[in-house]
TORDREN-212174 format. One line per 3 residues: number of its first residue (from 1); their letters; for each residue x, y, z of N, C-alpha, C. Coordinates in Angstrom, 2 decimals, decimal comma, always signed. Example, Ala and Ser with C-alpha at 12.3 -4.5 7.8 and 13.67 -1.06 7.14 Angstrom:
residues 2
1	as	+13,19:-5,69:+7,80:+12,30:-4,50:+7,80:+13,20:-3,30:+7,80  +12,85:-2,25:+7,08:+13,67:-1,06:+7,14:+12,90:+0,03:+7,87;
END
This chain:
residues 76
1	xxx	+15,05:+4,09:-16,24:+14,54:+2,74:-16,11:+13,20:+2,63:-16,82  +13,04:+1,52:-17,38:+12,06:+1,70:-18,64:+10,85:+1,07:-17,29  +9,70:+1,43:-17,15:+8,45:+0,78:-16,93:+7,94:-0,90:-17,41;
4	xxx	+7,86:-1,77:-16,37:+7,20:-3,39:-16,72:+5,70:-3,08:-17,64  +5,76:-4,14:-18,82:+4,71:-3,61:-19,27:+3,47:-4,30:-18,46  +2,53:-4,11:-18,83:+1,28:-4,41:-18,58:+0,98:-5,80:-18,32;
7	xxx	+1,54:-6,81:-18,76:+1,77:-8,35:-18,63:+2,38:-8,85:-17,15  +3,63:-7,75:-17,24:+4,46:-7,99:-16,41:+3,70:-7,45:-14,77  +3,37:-6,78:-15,01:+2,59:-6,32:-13,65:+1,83:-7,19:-13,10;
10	xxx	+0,21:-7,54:-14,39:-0,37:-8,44:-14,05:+0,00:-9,64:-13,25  +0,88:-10,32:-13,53:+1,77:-11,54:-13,41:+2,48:-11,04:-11,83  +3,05:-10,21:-11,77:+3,39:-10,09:-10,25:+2,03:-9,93:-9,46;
13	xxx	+1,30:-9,15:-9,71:-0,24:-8,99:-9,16:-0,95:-10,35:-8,90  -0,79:-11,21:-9,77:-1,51:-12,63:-9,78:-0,60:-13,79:-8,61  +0,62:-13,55:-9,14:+1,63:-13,95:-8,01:+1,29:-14,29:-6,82;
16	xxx	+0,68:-15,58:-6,19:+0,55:-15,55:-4,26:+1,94:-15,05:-3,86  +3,08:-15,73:-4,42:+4,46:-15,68:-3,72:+4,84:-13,76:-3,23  +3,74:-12,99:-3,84:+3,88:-11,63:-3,41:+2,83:-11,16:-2,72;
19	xxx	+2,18:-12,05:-2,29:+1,43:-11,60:-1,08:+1,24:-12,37:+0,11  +1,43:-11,80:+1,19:+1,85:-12,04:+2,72:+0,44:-11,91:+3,01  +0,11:-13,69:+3,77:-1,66:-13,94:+4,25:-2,24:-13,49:+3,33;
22	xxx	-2,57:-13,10:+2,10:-3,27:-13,04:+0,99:-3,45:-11,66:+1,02  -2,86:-10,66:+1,77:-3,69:-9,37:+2,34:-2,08:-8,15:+2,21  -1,29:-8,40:+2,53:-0,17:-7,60:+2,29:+0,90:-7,88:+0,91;
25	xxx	+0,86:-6,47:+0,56:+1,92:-7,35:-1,13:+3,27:-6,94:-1,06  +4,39:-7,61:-0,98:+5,39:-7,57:-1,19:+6,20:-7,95:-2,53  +6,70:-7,04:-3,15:+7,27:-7,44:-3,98:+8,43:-6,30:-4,26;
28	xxx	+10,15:-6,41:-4,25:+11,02:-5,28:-4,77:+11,25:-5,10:-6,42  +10,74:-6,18:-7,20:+10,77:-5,31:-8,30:+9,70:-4,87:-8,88  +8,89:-4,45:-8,00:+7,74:-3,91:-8,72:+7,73:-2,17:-7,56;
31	xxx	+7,97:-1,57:-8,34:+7,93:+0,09:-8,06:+7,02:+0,77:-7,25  +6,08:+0,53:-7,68:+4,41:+1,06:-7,67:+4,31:+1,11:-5,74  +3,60:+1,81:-5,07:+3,65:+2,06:-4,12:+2,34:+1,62:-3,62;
34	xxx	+0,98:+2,07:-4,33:+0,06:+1,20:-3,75:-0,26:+0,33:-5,43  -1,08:-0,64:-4,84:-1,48:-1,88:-5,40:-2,69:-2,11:-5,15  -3,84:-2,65:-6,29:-4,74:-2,92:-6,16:-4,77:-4,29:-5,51;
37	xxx	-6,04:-4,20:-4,58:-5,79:-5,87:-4,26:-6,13:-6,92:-4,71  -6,42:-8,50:-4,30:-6,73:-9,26:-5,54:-8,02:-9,37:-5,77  -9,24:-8,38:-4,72:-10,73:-8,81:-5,10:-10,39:-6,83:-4,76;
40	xxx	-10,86:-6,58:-6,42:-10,72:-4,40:-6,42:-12,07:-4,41:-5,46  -13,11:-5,09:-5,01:-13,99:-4,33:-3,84:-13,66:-3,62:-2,59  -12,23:-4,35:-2,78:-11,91:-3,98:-1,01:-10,60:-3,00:-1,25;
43	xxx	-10,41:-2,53:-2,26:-9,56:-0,96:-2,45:-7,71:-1,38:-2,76  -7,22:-0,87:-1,91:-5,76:-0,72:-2,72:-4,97:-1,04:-1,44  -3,44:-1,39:-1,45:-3,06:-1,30:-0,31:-1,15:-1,14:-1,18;
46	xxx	-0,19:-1,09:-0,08:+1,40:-0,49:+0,07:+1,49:-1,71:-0,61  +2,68:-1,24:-1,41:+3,78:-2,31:-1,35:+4,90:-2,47:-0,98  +4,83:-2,90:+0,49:+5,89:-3,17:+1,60:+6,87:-3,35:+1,32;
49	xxx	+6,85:-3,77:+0,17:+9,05:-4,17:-0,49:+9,23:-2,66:-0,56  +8,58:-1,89:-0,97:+8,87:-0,80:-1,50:+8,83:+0,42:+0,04  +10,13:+1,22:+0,05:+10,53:+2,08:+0,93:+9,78:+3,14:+1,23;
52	xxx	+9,24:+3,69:+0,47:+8,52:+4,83:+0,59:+7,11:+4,51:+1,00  +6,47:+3,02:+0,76:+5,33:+3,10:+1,72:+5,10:+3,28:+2,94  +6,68:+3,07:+3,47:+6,26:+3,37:+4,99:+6,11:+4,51:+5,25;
55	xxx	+7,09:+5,41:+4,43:+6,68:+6,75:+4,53:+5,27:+7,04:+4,50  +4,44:+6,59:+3,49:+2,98:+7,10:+3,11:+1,77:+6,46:+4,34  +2,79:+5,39:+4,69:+1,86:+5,12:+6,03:+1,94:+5,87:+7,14;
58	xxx	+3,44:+5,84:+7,74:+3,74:+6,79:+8,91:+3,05:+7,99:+8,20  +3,11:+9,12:+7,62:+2,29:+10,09:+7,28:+0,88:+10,40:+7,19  +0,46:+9,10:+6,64:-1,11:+8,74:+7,06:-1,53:+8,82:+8,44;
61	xxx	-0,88:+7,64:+8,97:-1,02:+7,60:+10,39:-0,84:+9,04:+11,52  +0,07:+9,67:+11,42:+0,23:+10,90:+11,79:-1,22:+11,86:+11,34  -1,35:+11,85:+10,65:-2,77:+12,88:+9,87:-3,91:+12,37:+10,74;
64	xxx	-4,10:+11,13:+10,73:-5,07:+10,67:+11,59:-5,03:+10,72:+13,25  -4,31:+10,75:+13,36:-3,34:+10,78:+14,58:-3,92:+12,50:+15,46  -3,75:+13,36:+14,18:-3,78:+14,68:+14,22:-5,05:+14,90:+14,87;
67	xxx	-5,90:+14,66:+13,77:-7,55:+14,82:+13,64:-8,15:+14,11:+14,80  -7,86:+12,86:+15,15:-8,31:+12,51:+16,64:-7,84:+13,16:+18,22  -6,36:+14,22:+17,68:-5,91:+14,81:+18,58:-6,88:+15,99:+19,32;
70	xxx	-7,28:+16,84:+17,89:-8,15:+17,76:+17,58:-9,39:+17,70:+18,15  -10,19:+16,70:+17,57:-11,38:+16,59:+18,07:-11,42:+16,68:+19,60  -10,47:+15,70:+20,44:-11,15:+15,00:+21,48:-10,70:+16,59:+22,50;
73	xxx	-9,38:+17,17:+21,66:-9,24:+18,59:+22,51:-10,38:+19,71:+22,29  -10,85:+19,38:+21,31:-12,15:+20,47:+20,77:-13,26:+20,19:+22,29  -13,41:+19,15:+22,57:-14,60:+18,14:+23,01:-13,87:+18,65:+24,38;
76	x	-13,17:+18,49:+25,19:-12,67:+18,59:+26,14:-13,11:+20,51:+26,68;
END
């Protein structure tokens, strides 16, 4: 599968119709897993059409999950 060029991205990126409350991006033909958001100060986020973010979230979440496990047993 050939890669959207550079136009084509933009243009889904600019797209409201692919973002949910201005803050979550949905879109299935766009691949890419995270996405910059529409003001880059405030970092990157999933793209929820896409399957494998949940993976990268549930996995996130778990890691964090971990490290607060850790601590509060360290502390205890």
């Amino acid at each position: 599968m050939e890669s959207p060029s550079k136009e084509i991205v933009q243009s889904w990126h600019d797209d409201a119709n692919n973002w949910k409350w201005k803050m979550f991006y949905c879109n299935k033909k766009d691949k890419r897993i995270f996405i910059d958001k529409p003001n880059t100060n405030f970092g990157t986020t999933l793209n929820f059409a896409n399957p494998k973010s949940y993976l990268v979230l549930v996995i996130a979440l778990l890691f964090f999950g971990f490290i607060l496990f850790m601590i509060t047993k360290k502390a205890s």
